[in-house]
C-alpha positions in Angstrom: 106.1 137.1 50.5 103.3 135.2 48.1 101.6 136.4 45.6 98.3 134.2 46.4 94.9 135.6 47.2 92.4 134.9 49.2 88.8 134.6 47.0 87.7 137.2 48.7 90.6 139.8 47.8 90.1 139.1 43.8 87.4 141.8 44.0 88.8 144.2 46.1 92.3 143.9 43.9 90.1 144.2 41.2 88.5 147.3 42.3 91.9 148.9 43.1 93.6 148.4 40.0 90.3 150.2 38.1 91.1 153.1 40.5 94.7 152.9 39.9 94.0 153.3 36.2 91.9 156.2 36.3 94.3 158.0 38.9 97.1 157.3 36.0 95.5 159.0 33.8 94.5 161.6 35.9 98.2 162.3 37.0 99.2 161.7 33.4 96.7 164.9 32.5 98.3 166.8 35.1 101.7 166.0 34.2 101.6 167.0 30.6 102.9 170.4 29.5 100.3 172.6 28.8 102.3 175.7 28.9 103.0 178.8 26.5 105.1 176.5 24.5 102.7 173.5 23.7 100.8 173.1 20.2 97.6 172.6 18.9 98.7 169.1 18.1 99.8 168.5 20.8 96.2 169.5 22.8 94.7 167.1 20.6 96.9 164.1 21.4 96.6 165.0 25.2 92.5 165.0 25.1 92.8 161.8 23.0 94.7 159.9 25.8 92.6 160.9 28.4 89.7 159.6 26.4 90.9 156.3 25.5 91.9 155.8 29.4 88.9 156.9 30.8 87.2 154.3 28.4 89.3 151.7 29.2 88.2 152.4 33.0 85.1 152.3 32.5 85.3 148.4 30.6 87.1 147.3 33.6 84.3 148.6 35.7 81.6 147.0 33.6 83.6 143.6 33.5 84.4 143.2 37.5 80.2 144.3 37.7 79.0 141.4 35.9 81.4 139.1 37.2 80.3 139.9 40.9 76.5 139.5 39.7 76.9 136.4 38.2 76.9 134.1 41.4 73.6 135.4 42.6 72.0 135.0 39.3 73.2 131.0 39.3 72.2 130.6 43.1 68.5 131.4 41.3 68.7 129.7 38.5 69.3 126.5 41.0 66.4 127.4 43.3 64.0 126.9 40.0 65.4 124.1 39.2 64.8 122.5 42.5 61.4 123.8 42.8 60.6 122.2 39.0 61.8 118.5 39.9 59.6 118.9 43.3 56.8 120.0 41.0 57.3 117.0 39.0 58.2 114.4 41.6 54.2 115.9 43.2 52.7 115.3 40.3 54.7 111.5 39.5 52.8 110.7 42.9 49.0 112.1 42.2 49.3 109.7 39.0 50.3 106.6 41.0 48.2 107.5 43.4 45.5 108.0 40.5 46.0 104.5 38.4 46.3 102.6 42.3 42.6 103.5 42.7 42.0 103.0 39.0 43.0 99.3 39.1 41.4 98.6 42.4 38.1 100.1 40.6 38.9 97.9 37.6 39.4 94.7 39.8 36.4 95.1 41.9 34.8 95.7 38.5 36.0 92.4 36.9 35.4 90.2 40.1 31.3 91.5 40.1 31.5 90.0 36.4 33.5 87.0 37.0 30.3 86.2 39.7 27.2 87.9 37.1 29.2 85.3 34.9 29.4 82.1 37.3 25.5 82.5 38.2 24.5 83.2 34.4 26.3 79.5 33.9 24.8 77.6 36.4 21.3 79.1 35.8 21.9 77.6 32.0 22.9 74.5 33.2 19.6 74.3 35.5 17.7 75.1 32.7 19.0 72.4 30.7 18.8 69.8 32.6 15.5 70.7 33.5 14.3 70.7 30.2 16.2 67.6 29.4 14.1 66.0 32.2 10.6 67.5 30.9 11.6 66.0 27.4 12.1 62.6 28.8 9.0 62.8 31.1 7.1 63.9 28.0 8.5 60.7 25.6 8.1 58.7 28.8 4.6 59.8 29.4 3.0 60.7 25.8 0.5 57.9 25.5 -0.1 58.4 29.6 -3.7 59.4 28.2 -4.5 57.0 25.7 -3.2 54.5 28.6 -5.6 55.6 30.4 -8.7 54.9 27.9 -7.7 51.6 26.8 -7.8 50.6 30.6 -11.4 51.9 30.8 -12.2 49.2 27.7 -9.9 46.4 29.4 -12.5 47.3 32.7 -14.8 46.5 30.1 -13.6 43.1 28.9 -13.1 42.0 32.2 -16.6 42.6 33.7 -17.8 40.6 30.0 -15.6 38.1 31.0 -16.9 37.6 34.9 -20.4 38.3 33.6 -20.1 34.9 31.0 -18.5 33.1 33.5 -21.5 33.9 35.8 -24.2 33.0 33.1 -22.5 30.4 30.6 -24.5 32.7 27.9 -23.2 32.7 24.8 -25.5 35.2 23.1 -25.3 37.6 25.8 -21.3 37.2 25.9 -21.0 37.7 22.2 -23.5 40.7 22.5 -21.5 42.3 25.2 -18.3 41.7 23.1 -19.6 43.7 20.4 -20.4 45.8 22.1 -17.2 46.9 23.8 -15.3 46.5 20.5 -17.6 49.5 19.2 -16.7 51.2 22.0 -12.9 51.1 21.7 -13.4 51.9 17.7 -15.4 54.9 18.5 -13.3 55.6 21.4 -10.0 55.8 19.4 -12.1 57.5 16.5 -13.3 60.6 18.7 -10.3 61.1 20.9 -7.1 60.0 19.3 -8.2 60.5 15.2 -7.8 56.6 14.3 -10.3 55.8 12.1 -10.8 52.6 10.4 -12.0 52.5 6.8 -13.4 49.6 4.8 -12.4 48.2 1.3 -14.3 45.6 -0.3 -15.9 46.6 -3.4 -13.9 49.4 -3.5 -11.0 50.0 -6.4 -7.4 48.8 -5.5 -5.4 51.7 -4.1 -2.1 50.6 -3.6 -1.2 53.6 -1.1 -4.3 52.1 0.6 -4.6 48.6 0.0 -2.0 45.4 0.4 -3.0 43.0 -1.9 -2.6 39.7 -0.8 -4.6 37.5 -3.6 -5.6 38.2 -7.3 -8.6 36.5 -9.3 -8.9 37.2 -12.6 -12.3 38.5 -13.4 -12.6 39.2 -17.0 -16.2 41.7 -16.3 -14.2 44.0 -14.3 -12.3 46.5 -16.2 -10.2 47.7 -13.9 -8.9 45.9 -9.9 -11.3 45.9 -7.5 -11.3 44.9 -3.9 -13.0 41.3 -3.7 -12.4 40.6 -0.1 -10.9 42.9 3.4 -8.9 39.9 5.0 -7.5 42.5 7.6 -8.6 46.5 8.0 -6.7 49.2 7.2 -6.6 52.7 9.5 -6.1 56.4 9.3 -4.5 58.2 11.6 -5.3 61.9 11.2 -6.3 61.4 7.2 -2.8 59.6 7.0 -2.6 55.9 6.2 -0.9 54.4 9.3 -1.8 50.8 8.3 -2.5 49.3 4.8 -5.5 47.3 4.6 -4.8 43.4 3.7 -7.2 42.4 0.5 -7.9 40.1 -1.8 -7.7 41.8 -5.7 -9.7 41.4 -9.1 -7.4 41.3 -12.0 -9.5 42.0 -15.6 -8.9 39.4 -18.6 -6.0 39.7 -20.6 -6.9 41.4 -24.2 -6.5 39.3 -26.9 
């Protein structure tokens, strides 16, 4: 016959041969002499055997225990274990879950901006070239006004002109002449700061005065303005044209 088990007759053999062992020492007990003829030594020896047997039963009991108990303590251990990677893979999936909305909220975020960004640019650009135009109309346009004034006093000249033409009066063509040349002076006086300033007799400025002849006058101690061959202006107390003159010079000192 074989000597193989079946896995579930390890226990049960197990089980027996505990039993087996205490009813050995049991019989063994019974079996020594305890008669009339036995010693006190030999009491002692006999208690001491039965001690060390039932001991040795009772760490045979102890081990087969623990070794039936130990498969239902791993079959829990696995169940935790299970339930922990569960746990985890449940919480892997809130946080994809999570950063999935996260970077739709992030793109619809950046594509708002992209646009705040793309009208911000072409409003700019609107801006300057409207401003460039409005700097050219402005160069383009600046004397628009003063344009307009000197056409009033060409208006002028022409009605002088038809009104000589009409007459053949000198007198009155030279008065009316004079005339409109006061006008434009005063004109570009009171509206546009030109203001023309006379020289003769006056001393020679140079930031003032261009002198175009000298005469040596040995009464004058210092250059004086003899003669105004062409005006000179102001434009806003600043010289904008140097008047043309003709210059005293005094006598060299011997």
């Amino acid at each position: 016959m074989s000597n193989r088990h079946k896995p579930g007759e390890a226990g049960q053999n197990t089980h027996g041969q505990d039993t087996s062992l205490e009813s050995g020492a049991a019989t063994a007990a019974q079996q020594t002499p305890t008669g009339a003829g036995s010693t006190p030594e030999d009491e002692a020896q006999q208690e001491t055997q039965q001690a060390d047997a039932k001991a040795e039963g009772s760490r045979s009991s102890a081990a087969a225990s623990g070794e039936d108990g130990a498969q239902p303590g791993s079959g829990a251990e696995q169940a935790g274990s299970g339930a922990g990677q569960a746990s985890r893979r449940a919480e892997a999936a809130d946080e994809g879950t999570i950063l999935k909305a996260r970077v739709a909220e992030l793109e619809a975020e950046l594509s708002d901006l992209k646009d705040q960004y793309l009208r911000r640019q072409a409003e700019f650009e609107n801006s300057r070239k409207r401003l460039q135009r409005e700097k050219e109309d402005a160069i383009a346009f600046a004397n628009k006004q003063l344009l307009l004034d000197m056409v009033a006093i060409i208006d002028d000249f022409e009605r002088a002109i038809q009104s000589a033409e009409e007459s053949r009066d000198f007198d009155s063509f030279h008065d009316g002449i004079v005339l409109i040349e006061k006008q434009l002076v005063g004109m570009l006086e009171r509206k546009w700061a030109l203001k023309r300033f006379d020289s003769e007799g006056e001393p020679f400025d140079p930031q003032y005065h261009e002198a175009l002849m000298t005469e040596e006058i040995p009464e004058h101690e210092q250059s004086m303005v003899l003669e105004d061959f062409q005006k000179g202006y102001l434009l806003n107390d600043r010289v904008l044209r140097s008047a043309k003159v003709k210059v005293s010079v005094p006598a060299a000192r011997s």
